[in-house]
VOVEXGU-497742 format. One line per field, with one value per atom (N, C-alpha, C): x, z negated, y negated; chain; atom name; residue in three letters. Coordinates in steps of 0.001 Angstrom, whole numbers, plus 500000, padded with zeros to 6 digits. Layout:
% VOVEXGU-497742
xx <- [X  ...]
zz <- [Z  ...]
yy <- [Y  ...]
kette <- [A  ...]
atom <- [CA  ...]
rest <- [ala  ...]
% end
This chain:
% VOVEXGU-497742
xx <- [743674  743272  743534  742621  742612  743824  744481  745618  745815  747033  747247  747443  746496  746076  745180  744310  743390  741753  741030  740040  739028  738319  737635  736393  736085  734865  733363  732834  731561  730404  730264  728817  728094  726940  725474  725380  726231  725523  724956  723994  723665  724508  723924  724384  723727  724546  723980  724461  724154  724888  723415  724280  723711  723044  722070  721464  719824  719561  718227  717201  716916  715927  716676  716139  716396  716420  717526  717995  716686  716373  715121  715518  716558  716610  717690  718823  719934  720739  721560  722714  723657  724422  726286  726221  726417  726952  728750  729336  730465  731007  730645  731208  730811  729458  729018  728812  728609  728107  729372  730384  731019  732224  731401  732649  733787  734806  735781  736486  736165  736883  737714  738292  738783  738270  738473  737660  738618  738718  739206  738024  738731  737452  738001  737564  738417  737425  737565  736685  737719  736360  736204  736357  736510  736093  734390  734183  732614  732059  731086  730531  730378  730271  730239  731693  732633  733913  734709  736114  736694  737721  738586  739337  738491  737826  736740  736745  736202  735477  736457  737574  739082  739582  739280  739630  738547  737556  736093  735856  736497  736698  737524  738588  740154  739710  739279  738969  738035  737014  735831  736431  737485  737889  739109  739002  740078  738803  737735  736882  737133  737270  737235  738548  739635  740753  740836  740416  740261  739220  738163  737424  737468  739207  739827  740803  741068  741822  740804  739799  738793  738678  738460  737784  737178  736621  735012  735798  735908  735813  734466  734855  733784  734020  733403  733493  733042  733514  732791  732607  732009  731907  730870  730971  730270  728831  728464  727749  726608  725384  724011  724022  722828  722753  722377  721582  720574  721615  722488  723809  724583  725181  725900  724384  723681  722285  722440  722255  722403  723543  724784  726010  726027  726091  726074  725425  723777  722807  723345  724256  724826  726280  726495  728044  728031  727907  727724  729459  730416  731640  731529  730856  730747  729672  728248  727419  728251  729322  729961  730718  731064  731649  730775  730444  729087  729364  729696  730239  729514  729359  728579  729497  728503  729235  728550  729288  728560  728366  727074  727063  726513  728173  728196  728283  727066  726296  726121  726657  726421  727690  728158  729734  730656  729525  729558  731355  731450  732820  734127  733458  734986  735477  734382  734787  735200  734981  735369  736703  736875  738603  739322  738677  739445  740076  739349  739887  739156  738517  737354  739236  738869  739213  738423  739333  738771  738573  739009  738293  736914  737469  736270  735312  735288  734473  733704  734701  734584  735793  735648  736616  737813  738852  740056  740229  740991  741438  742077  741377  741926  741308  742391  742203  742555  741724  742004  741940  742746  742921  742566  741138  741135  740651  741250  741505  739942  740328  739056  738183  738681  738908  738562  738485  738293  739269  740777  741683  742258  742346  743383  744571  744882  746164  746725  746044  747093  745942  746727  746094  747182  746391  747508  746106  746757  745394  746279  746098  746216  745319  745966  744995  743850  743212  742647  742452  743958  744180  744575  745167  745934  745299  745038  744341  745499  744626  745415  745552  746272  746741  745972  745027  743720  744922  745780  746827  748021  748173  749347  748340  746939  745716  746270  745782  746102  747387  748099  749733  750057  749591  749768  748788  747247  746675  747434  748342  748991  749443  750701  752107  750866  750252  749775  749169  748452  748155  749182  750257  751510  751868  751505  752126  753485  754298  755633  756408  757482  758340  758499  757692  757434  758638  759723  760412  760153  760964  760527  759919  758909  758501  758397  758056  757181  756058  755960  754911  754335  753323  753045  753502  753921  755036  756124  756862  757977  758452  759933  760376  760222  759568  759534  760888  761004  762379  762233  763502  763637  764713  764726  765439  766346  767876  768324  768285  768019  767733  769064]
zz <- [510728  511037  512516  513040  514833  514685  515524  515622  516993  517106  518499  519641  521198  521876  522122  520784  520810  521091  521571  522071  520591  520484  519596  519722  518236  518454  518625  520313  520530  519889  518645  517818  518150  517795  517552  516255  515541  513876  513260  512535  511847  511466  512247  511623  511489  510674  509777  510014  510735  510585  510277  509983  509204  508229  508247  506958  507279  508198  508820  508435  508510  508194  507490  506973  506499  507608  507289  508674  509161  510226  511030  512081  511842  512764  513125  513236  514533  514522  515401  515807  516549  516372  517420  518243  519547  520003  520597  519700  519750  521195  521847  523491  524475  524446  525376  525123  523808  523016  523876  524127  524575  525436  526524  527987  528202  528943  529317  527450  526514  525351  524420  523591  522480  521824  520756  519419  518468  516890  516008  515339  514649  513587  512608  511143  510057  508857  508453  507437  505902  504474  503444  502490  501199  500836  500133  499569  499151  499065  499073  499010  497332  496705  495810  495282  495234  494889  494788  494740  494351  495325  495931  496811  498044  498431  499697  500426  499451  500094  500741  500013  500398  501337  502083  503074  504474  504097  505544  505233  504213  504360  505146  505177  505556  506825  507666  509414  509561  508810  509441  510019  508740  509263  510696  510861  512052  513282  513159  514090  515678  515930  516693  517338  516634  516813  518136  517515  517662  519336  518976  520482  521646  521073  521938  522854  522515  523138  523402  523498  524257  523164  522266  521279  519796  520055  518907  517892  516660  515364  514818  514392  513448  512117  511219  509753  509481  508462  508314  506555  506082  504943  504840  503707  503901  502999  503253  502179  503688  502812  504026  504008  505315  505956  504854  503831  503390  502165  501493  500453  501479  502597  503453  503382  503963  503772  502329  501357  500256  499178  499605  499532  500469  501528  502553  501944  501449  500974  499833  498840  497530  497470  498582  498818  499698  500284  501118  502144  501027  502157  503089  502645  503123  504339  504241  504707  506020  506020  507164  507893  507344  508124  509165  510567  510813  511678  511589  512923  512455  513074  512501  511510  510603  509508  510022  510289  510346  508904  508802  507543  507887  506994  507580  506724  505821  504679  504905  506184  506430  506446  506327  506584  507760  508957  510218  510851  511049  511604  510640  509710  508790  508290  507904  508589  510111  510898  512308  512675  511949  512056  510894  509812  508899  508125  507450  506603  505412  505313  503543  502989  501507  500323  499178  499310  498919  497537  496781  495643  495042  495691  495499  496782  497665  498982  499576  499615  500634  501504  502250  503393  502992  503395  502937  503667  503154  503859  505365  506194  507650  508801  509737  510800  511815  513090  514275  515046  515994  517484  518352  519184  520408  521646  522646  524385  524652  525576  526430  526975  527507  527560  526280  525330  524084  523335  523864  523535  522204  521321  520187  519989  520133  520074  519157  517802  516546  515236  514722  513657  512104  510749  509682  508724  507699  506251  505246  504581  503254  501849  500926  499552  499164  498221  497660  496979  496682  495435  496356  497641  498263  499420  499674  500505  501515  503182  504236  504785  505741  506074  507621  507805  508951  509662  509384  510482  511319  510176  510918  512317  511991  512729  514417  513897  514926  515676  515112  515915  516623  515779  516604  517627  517457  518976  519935  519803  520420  521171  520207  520985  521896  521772  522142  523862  523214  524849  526034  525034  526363  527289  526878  527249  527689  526884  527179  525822  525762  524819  523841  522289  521243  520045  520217  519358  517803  516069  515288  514935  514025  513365  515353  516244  517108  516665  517699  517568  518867  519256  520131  520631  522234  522599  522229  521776  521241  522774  522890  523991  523257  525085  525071  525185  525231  525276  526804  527610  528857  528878  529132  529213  530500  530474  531640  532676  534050  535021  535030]
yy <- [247071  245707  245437  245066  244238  243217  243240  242123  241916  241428  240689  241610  240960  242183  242720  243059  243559  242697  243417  242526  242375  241256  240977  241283  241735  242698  241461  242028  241872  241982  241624  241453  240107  240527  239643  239274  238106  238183  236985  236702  236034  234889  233657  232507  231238  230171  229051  228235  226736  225732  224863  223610  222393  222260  221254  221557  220882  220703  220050  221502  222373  223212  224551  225125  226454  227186  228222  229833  229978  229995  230790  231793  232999  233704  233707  232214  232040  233335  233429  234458  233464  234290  233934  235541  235030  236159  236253  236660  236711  236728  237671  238053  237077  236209  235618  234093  233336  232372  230857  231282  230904  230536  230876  230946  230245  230664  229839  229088  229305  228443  229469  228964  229255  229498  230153  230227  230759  229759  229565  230695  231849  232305  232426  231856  231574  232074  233582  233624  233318  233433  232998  234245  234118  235448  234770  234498  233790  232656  232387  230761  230502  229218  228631  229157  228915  229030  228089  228378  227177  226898  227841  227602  227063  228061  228452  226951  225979  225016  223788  223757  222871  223817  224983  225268  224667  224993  224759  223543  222437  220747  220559  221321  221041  220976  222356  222890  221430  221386  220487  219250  218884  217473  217494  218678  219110  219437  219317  220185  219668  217949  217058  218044  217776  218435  219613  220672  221915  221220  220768  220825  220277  219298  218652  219561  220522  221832  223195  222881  223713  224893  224691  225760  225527  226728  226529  227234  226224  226527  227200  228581  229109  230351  229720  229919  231436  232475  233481  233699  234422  234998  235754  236826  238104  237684  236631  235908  235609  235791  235462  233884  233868  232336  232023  232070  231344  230655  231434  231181  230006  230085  229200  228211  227996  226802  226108  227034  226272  225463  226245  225764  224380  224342  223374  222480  222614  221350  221254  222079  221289  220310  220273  219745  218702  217631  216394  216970  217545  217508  218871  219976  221142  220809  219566  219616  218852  218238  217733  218764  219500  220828  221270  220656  221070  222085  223502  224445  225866  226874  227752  228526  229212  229879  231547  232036  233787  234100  234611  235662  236816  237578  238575  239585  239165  240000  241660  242444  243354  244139  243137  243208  244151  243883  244464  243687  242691  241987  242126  242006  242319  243320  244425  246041  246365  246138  246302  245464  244360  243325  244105  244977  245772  244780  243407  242473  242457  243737  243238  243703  243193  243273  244505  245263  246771  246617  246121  245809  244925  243915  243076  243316  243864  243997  242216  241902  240551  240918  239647  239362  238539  238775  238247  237120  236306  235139  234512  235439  235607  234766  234307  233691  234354  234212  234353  233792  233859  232949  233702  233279  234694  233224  234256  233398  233247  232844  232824  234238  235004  236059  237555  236871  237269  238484  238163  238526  237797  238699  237527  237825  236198  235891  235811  235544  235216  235401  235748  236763  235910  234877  235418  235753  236349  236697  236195  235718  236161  236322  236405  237155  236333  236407  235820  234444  234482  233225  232149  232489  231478  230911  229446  229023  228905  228638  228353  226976  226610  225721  225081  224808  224380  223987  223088  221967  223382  223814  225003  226017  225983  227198  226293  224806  223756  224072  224128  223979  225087  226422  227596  227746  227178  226712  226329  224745  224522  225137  225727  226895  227721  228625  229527  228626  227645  227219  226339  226678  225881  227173  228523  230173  229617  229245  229124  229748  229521  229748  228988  228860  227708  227953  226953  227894  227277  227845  227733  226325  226064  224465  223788  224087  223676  222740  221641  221031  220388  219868  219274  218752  218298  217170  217477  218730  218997  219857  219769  220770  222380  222835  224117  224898  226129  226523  227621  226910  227388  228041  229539  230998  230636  230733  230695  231679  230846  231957  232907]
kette <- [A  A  A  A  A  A  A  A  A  A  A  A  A  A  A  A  A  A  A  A  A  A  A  A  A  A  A  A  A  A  A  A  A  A  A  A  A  A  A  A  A  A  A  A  A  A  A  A  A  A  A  A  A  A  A  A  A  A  A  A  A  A  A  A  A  A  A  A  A  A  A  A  A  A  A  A  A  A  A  A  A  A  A  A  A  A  A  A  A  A  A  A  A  A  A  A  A  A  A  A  A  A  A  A  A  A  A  A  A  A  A  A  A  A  A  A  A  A  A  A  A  A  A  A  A  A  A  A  A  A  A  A  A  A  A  A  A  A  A  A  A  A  A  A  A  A  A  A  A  A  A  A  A  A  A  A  A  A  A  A  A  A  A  A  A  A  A  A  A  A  A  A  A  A  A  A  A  A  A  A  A  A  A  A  A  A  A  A  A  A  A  A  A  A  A  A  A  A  A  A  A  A  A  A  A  A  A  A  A  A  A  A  A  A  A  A  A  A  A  A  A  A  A  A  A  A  A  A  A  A  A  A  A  A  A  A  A  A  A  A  A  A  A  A  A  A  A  A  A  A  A  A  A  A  A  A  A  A  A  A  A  A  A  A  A  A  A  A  A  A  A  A  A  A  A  A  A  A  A  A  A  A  A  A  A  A  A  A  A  A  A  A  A  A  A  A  A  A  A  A  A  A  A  A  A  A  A  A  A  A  A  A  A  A  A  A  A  A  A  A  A  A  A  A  A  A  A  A  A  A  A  A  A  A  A  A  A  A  A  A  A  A  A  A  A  A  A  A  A  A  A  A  A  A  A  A  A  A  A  A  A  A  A  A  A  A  A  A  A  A  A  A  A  A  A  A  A  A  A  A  A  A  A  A  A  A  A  A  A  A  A  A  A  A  A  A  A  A  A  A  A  A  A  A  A  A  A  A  A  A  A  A  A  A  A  A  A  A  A  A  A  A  A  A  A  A  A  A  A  A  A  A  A  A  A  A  A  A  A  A  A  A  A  A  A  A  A  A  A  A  A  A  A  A  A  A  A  A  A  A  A  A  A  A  A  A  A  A  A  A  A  A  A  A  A  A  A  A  A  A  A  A  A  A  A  A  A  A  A  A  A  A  A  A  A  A  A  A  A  A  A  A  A  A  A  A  A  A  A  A  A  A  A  A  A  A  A  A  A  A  A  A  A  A  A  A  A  A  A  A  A  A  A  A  A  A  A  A  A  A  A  A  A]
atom <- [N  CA  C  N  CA  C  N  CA  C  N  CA  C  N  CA  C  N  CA  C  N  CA  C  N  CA  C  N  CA  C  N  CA  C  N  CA  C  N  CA  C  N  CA  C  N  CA  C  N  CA  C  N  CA  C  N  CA  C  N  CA  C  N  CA  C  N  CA  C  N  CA  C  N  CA  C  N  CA  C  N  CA  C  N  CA  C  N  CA  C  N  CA  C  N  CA  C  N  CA  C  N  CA  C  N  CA  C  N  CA  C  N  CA  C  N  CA  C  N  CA  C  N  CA  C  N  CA  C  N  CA  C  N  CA  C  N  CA  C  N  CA  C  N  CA  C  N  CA  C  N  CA  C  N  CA  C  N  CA  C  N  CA  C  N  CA  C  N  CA  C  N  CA  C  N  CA  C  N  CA  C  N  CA  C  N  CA  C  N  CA  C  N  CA  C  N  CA  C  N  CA  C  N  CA  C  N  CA  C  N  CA  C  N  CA  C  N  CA  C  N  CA  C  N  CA  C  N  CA  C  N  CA  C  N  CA  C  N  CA  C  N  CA  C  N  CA  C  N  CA  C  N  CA  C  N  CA  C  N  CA  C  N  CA  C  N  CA  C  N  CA  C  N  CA  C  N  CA  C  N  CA  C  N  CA  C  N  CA  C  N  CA  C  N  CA  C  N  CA  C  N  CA  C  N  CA  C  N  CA  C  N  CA  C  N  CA  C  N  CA  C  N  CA  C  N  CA  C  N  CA  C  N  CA  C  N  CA  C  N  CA  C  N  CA  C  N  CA  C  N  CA  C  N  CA  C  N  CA  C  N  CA  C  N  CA  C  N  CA  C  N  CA  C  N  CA  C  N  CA  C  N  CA  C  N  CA  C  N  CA  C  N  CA  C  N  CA  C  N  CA  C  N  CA  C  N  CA  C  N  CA  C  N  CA  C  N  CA  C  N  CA  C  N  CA  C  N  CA  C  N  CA  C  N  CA  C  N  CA  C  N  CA  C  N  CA  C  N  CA  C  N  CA  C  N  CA  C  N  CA  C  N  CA  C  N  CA  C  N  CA  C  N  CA  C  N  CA  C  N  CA  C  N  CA  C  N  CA  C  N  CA  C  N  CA  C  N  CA  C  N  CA  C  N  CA  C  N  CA  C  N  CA  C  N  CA  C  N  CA  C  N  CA  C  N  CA  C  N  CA  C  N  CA  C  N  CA  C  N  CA  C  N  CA  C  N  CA  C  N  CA  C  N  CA  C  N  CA  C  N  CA  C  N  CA  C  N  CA  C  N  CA  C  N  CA  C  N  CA  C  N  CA  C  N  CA  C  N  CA  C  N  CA  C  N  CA  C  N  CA  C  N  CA  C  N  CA  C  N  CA  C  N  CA  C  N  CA  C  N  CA  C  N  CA  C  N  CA  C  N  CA  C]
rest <- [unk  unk  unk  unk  unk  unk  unk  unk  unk  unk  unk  unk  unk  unk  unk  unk  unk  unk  unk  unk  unk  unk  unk  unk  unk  unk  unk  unk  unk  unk  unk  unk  unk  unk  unk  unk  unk  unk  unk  unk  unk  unk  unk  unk  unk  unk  unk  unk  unk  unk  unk  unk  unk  unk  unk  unk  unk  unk  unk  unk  unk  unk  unk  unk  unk  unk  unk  unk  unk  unk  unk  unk  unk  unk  unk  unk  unk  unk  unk  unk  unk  unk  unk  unk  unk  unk  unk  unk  unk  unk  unk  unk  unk  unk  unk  unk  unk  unk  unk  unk  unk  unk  unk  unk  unk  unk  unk  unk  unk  unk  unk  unk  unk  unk  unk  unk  unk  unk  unk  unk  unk  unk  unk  unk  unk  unk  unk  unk  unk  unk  unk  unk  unk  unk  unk  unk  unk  unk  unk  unk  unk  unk  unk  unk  unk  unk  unk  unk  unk  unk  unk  unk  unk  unk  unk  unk  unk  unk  unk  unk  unk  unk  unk  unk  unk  unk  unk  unk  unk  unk  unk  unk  unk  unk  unk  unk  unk  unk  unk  unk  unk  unk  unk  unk  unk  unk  unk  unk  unk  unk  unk  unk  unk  unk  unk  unk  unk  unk  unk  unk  unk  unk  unk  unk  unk  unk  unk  unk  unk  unk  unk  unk  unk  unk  unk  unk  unk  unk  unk  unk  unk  unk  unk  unk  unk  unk  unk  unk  unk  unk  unk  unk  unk  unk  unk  unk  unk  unk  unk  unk  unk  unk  unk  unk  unk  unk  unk  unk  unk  unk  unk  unk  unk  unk  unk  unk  unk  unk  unk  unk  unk  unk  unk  unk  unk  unk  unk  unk  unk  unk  unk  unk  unk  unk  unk  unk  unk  unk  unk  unk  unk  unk  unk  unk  unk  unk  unk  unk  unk  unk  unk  unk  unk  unk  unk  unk  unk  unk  unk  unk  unk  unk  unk  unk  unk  unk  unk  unk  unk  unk  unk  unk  unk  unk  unk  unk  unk  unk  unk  unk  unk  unk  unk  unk  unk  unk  unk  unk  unk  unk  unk  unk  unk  unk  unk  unk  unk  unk  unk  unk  unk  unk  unk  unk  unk  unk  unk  unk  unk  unk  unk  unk  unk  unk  unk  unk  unk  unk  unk  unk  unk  unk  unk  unk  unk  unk  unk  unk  unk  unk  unk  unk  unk  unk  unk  unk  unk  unk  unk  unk  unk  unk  unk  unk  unk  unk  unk  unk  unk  unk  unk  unk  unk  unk  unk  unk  unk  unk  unk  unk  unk  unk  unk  unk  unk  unk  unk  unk  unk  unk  unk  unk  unk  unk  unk  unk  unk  unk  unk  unk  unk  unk  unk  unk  unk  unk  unk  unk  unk  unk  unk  unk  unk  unk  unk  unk  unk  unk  unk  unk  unk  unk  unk  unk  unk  unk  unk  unk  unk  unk  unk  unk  unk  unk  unk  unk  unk  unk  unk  unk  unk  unk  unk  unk  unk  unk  unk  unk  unk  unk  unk  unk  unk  unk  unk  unk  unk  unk  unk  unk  unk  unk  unk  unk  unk  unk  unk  unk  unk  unk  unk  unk  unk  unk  unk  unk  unk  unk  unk  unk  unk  unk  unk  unk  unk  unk  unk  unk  unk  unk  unk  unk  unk  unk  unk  unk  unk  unk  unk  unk  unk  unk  unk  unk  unk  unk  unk  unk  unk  unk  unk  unk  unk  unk  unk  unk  unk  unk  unk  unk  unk  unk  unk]
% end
């Protein structure tokens, strides 16, 4: 698995946001799509599910959040645009989530981040934090059953963009920790 350090992989893939027309084509290009920002990438393991969707409610209603500290929230699952399109048009709260969803039906990014789920062959429950630069900074996954925490993705944004010393349960406006000379 890619973790912290490592540069994030430069793909072209297939993606879906809103719900005004059906997929015609779009792409994300991972390396170039967005200069100078952040980027939150938070994949799913499938669409129409049950956890799935109280997670990409949770981020959406954080999106303002997130683009208030200079980075693009974006959604993944190994599930095509057209499944993310139609999920989106069956859900009014999913259809507010409005940020792109990669589908990554090829399962080109999540073989290459080394996060499928070898049994079920989806993508596991993983987030990343990558710089501007397209270095990532923070990496958590977990399983299947267990959803994540959008507000904690937030806070470790935070820490990460003070590059100081964040010590434990850190929060915004909280003192940094200064090493004696």
């Amino acid at each position: 698995m890619l973790t912290i350090g490592d540069k994030f992989p430069a793909l072209k893939l297939s993606v879906q946001q809103g719900i005004a027309a059906l997929p015609g084509g779009e792409t994300i290009d991972l390396a170039n799509d967005y200069p100078g920002k952040w980027k939150v990438i938070f994949f799913w393991p499938k669409d129409f599910t049950f956890i799935c969707p109280t997670e990409i409610i949770a981020y959406g209603e954080l999106a303002n959040d997130f683009a208030d500290r200079d980075a693009v929230l974006i959604g993944a699952s190994t599930d095509t645009d057209f499944v993310h399109f139609a999920w989106r048009k069956s859900d009014e709260r999913l259809a507010k989530a409005d940020f792109p969803w990669i589908a990554d039906n090829k399962l080109e990014l999540s073989t290459a981040l080394g996060i499928l789920e070898k049994d079920a062959g989806v993508a596991l429950r993983a987030t990343f934090i990558v710089d501007p630069n397209n270095i990532i900074q923070h990496v958590t996954v977990n399983g299947l059953n267990q959803g994540r925490n959008p507000a904690e993705t937030l806070r470790n944004l935070d820490a990460l963009q003070t590059d100081e010393l964040c010590p434990c349960n850190w929060k915004a406006g909280d003192e940094v920790l200064k090493p004696a000379a």
